[in-house]
C-alpha positions in Angstrom: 18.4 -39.9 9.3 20.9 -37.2 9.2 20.6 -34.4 6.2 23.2 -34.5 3.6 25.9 -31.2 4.3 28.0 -30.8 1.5 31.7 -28.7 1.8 32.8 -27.4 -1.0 36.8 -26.9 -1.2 37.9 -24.3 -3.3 35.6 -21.0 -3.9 37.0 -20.3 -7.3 35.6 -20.0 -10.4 34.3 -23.4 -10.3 33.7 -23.9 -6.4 31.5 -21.3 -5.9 28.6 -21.7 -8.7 28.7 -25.1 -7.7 28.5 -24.4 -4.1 26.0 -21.7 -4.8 23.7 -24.4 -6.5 24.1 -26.8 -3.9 22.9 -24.2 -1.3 19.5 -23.9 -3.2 18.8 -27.3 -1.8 21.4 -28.3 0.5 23.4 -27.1 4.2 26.9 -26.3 2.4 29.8 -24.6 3.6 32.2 -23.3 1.2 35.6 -23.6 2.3 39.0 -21.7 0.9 42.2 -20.6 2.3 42.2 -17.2 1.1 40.6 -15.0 4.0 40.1 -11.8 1.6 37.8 -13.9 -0.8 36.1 -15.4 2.2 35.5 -11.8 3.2 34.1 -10.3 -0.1 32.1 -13.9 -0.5 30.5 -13.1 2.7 29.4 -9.4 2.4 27.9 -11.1 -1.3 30.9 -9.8 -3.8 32.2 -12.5 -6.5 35.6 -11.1 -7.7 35.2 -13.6 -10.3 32.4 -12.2 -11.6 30.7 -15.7 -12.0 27.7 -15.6 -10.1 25.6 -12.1 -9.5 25.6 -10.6 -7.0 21.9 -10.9 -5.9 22.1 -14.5 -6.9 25.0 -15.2 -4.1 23.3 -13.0 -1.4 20.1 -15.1 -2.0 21.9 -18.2 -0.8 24.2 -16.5 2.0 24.2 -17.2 5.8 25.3 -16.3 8.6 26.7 -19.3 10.2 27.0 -22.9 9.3 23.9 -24.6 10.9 21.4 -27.6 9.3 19.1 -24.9 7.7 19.7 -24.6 3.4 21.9 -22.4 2.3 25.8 -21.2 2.0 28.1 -20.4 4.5 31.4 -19.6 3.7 34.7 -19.6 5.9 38.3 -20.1 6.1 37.9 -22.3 9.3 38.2 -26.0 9.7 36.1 -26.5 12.2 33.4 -25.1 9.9 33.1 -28.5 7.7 33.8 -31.6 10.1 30.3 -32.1 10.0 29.7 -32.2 6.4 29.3 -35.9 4.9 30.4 -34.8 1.1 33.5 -32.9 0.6 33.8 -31.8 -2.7 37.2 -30.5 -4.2 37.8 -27.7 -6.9 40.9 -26.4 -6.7 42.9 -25.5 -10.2 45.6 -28.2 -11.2 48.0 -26.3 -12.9 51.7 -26.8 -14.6 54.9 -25.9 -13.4 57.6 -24.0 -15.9 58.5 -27.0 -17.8 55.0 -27.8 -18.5 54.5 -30.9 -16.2 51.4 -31.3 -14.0 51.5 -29.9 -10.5 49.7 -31.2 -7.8 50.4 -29.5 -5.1 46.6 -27.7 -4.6 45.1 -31.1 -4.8 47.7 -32.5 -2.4 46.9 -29.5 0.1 43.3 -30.2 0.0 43.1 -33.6 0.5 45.4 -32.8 3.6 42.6 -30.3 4.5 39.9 -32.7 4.0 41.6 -35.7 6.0 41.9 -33.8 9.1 38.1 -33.6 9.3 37.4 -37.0 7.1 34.8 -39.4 9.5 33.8 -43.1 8.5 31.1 -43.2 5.7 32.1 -39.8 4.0 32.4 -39.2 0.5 35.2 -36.9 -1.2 34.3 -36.1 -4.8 37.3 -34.4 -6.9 36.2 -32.2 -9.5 39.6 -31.2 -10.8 41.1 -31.7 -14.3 43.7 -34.9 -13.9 44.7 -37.4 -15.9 43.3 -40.9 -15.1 44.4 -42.7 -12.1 45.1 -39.0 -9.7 42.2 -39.4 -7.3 42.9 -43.3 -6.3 46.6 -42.7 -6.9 47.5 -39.9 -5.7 44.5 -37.9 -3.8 43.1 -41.4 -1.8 46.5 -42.3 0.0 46.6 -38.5 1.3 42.9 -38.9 2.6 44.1 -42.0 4.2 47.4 -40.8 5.6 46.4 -38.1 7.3 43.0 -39.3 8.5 43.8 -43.4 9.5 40.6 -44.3 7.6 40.5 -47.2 5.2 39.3 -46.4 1.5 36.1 -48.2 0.5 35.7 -49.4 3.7 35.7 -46.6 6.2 35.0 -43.6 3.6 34.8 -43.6 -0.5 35.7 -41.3 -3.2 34.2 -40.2 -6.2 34.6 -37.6 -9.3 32.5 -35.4 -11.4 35.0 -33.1 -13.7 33.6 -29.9 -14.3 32.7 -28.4 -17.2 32.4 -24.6 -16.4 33.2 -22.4 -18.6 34.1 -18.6 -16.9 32.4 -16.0 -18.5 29.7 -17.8 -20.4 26.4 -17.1 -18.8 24.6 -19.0 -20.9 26.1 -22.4 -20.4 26.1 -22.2 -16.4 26.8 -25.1 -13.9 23.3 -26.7 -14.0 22.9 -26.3 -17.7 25.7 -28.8 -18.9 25.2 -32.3 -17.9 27.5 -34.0 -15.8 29.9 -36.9 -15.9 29.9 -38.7 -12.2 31.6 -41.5 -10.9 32.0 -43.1 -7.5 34.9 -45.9 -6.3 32.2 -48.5 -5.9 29.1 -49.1 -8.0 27.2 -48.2 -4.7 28.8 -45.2 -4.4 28.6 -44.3 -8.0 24.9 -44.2 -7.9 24.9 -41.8 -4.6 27.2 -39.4 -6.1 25.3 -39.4 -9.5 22.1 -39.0 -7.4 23.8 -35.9 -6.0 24.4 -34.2 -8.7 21.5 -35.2 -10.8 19.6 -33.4 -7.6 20.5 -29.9 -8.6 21.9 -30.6 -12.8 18.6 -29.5 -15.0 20.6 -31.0 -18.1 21.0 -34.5 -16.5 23.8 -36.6 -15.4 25.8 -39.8 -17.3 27.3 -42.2 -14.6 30.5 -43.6 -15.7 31.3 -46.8 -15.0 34.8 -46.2 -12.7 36.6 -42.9 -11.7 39.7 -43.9 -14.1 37.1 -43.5 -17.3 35.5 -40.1 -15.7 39.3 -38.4 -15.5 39.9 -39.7 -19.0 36.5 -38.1 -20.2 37.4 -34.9 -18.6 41.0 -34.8 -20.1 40.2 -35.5 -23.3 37.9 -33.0 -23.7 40.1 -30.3 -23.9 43.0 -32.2 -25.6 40.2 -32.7 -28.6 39.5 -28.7 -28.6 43.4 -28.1 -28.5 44.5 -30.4 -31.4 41.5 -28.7 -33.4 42.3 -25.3 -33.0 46.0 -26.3 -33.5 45.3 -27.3 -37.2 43.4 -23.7 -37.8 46.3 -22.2 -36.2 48.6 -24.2 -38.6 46.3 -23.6 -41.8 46.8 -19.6 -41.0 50.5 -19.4 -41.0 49.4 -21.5 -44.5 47.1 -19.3 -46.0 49.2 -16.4 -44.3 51.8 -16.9 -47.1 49.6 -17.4 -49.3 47.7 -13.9 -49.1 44.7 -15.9 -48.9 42.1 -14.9 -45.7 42.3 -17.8 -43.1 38.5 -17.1 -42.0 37.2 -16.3 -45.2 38.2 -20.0 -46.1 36.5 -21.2 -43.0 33.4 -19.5 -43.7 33.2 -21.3 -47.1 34.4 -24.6 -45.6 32.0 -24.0 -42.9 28.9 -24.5 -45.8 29.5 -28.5 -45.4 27.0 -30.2 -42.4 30.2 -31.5 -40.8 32.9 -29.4 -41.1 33.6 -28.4 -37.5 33.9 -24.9 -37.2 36.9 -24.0 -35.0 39.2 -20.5 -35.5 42.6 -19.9 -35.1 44.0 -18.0 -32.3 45.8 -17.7 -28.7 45.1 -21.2 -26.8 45.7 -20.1 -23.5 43.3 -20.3 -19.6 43.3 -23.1 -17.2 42.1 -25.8 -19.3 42.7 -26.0 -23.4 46.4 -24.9 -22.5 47.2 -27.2 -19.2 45.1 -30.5 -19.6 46.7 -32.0 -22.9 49.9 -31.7 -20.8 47.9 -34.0 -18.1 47.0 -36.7 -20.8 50.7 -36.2 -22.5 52.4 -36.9 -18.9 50.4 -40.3 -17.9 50.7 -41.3 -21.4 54.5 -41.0 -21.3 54.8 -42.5 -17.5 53.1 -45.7 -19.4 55.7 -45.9 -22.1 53.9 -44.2 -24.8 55.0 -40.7 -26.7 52.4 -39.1 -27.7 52.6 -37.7 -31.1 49.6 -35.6 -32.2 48.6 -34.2 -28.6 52.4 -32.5 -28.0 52.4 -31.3 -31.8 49.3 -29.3 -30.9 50.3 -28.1 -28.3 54.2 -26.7 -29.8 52.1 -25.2 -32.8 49.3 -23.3 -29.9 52.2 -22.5 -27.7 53.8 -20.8 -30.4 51.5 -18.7 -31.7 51.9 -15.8 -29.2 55.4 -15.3 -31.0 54.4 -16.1 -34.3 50.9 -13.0 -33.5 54.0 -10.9 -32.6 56.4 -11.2 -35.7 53.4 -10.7 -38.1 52.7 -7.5 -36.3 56.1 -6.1 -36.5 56.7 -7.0 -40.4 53.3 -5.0 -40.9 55.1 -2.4 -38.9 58.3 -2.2 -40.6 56.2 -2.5 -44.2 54.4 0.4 -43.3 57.5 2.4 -42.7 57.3 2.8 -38.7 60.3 2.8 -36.8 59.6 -0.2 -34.0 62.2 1.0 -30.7 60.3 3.6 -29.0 56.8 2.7 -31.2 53.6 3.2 -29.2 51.3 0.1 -29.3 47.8 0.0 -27.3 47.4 -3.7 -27.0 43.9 -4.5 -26.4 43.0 -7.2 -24.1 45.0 -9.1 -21.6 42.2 -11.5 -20.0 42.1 -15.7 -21.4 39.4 -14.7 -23.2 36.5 -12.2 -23.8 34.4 -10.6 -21.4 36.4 -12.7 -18.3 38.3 -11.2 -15.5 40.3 -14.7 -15.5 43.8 -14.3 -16.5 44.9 -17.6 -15.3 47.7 -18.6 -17.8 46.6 -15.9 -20.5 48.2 -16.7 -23.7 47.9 -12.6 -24.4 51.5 -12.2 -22.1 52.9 -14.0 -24.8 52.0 -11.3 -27.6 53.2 -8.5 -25.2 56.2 -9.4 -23.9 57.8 -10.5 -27.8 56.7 -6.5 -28.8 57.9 -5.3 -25.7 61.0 -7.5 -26.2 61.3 -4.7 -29.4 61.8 -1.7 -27.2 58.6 -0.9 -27.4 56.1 1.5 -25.5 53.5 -0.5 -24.9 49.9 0.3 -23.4 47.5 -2.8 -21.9 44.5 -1.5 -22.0 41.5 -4.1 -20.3 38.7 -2.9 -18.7 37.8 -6.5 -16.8 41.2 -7.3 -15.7 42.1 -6.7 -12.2 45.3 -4.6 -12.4 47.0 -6.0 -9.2 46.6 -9.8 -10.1 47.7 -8.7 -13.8 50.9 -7.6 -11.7 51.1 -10.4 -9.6 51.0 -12.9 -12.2 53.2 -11.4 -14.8 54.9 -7.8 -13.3 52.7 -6.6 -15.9 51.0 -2.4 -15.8 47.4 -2.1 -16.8 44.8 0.4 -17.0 41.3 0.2 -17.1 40.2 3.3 -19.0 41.0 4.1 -22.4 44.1 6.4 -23.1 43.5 9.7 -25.3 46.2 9.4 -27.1 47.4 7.7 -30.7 49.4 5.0 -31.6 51.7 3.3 -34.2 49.7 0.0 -33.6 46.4 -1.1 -31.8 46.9 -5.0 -31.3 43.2 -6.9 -30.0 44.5 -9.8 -28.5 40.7 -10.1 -26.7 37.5 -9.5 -28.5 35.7 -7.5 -25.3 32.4 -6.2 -25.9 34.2 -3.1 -25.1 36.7 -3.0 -27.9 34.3 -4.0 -31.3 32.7 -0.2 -31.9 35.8 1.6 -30.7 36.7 4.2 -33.0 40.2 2.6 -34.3 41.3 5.2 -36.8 40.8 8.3 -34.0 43.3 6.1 -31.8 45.8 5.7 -35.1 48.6 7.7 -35.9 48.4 8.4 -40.0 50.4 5.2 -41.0 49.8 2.9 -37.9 48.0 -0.7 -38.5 45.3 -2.2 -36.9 45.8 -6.2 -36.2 42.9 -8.2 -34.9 43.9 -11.3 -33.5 40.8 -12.6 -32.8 39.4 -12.0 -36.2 36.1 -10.0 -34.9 37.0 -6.7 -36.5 35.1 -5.7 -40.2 36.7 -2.5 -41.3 40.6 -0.9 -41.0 42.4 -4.1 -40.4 46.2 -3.7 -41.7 46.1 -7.7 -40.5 44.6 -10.8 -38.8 45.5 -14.4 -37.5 
């Protein structure tokens, strides 16, 4: 009987953990389109920063053959023989906030031309339900002339990483699995449950899995929407937002979100996933888009706050040096996938102000790429009329705030981490 090979599409910050994990006990070949990552991958460097280096050159081979292990490669040829595909490219939105799939399009493309009867392509991307029988499945078809369910079967496990966090890694958070049949539900849940220490829940059809996933982070967006909300609240009130959290926080099931920038690849894009299907089915979703107009917002209403305290404290805003602090998603991350930190900085720039971004994890040239945006990566010796933390890097908590602060400038802490010499917080 012939040895499971598993290809993982997409060495991102979710495809290559995963594949990493599947190497401990599997053949797998990661696959991605991007030739310099397939370099760096191979000579044992994660840009990401996700898995350690001695971690990914413990699972690295030379060449795709049957023995354990991870190959990766930008050639085709390199997975035909693989009898799992796996799929974790991003699904982003486009300017006016609708879902593109385009990335999952491409790779089902990608895995087609290789597709062979009684394969298995597994999606782990964020969609909203219906996507991978919909939309992914007739692609698979197309371009390969295999039947679905018949000839080769589909299946999805959303994932659940979380970039940065190396404490809740792949194989610690269990997994949601689901397969287009019930016999194929039970393989792919097998799968996963192979290499998933915290264990595996099989869902009953791929439509409820996508739903799972989606909701997730449309839960975690409406939540920290309503903290968001309650500090432009308390704001005017000159009453502390977190101090009333920390005293609301003393009840057993008061859930204890903050307020803040809701920005990354999932919180900010998914509820617009959920929002779009619900709408294609004749329903207008109330409460999910609400969240998301107060979350998207708040990188305007960060930047107003910051100039009033400016004004108030007599500082004359063209021309004003600021040092803002942080451009990543979120602490101690090199991602900067839909960063809601670009926000704060382009309102103050919109000022006329000289503006420093100051981040010692992001990668200056992406930070360009993305958003024609200058960073640095050491701290300036210089002072300023304002020191904005718009990420709470390990980097930034013991800095020494008042050597970096002209006589009258203000210190605001968006993130709330800061104890002492904050002019103002979310």
């Amino acid at each position: 009987m012939k040895k499971d090979k598993i290809g993982i599409i997409g060495l991102g910050y979710v495809g290559l953990p995963l594949a990493r994990l599947f190497a401990t006990k599997y053949d797998v070949v990661g696959f991605d389109i991007n030739e310099n990552r397939i370099k760096e991958l191979r000579d044992g460097i994660d840009a990401t920063l996700e898995v350690e280096e001695d971690v990914l050159q413990s699972v690295l081979k030379d060449k795709a053959n049957d023995n354990l292990g991870l190959y990766c490669s930008s050639n085709l040829d390199d997975i035909k023989d693989c009898n799992y595909y796996i799929v974790t490219v991003p699904t982003p939105i486009d300017k006016n906030n609708r879902p593109d799939l385009t990335p999952l399009y491409k790779s089902s493309e990608t895995v087609g031309k290789v597709l062979k009867k009684g394969d298995i392509v597994i999606y782990e991307s964020t969609v909203y339900p219906g996507v991978t029988e919909d939309e992914c499945v007739p692609v698979l078809e197309k371009i390969s002339g295999l039947k679905f369910n018949e000839d080769f079967y589909a299946g999805y496990s959303p994932e659940r990483i979380n970039p940065g966090d190396k404490l809740h890694t792949v194989d610690k958070i269990l997994k949601v699995t689901a397969g287009s049949t019930p016999e194929i539900g039970i393989k792919v849940d097998a799968l996963y449950a192979s290499i998933i220490t915290a264990g595996t829940h099989l869902a009953p059809t791929i439509k409820v899995a996508e739903a799972a996933k989606v909701i997730e982070n449309s839960q975690r967006d409406i939540n920290i929407a309503f903290v968001n909300e309650l500090a432009k609240i308390f704001n005017l009130m000159d009453i502390d937002t977190h101090d009333v959290l920390e005293a609301a926080g003393t009840k057993w099931n008061f859930l204890p979100f903050k307020p803040g920038l809701v920005g990354g690849h999932c919180i900010g894009v998914d509820p617009y996933y959920l929002a779009q299907k619900a709408q294609e089915v004749g329903y207008h979703p109330e409460i999910i888009l609400a969240g998301r107009r107060v979350n998207d917002s708040m990188g305007q209403y960060v930047s107003s706050e910051i100039i009033k305290l400016m004004v108030q404290n007599d500082i004359r805003i063209k021309e004003s040096k600021i040092l803002n602090l942080g451009i990543t998603f979120k602490e101690n991350c090199p991602d900067v996938r839909n960063t809601k930190a670009v926000d704060v900085i382009n309102q103050l720039i919109s000022y006329g102000t000289d503006l420093i971004i100051y981040d010692p994890w992001a990668n200056p040239e992406e930070v360009k790429h993305e958003y024609n945006l200058n960073t640095i990566k050491e701290l300036p010796n210089e002072t300023f009329d304002a020191i904005v933390l718009t990420v709470a890097h390990n980097e930034f908590l013991d800095l020494d705030f008042s050597a970096l602060l002209k006589p009258n400038g203000i210190l605001y802490d968006v993130k709330g981490v800061l104890k002492n010499g904050v002019s103002g917080r979310l």
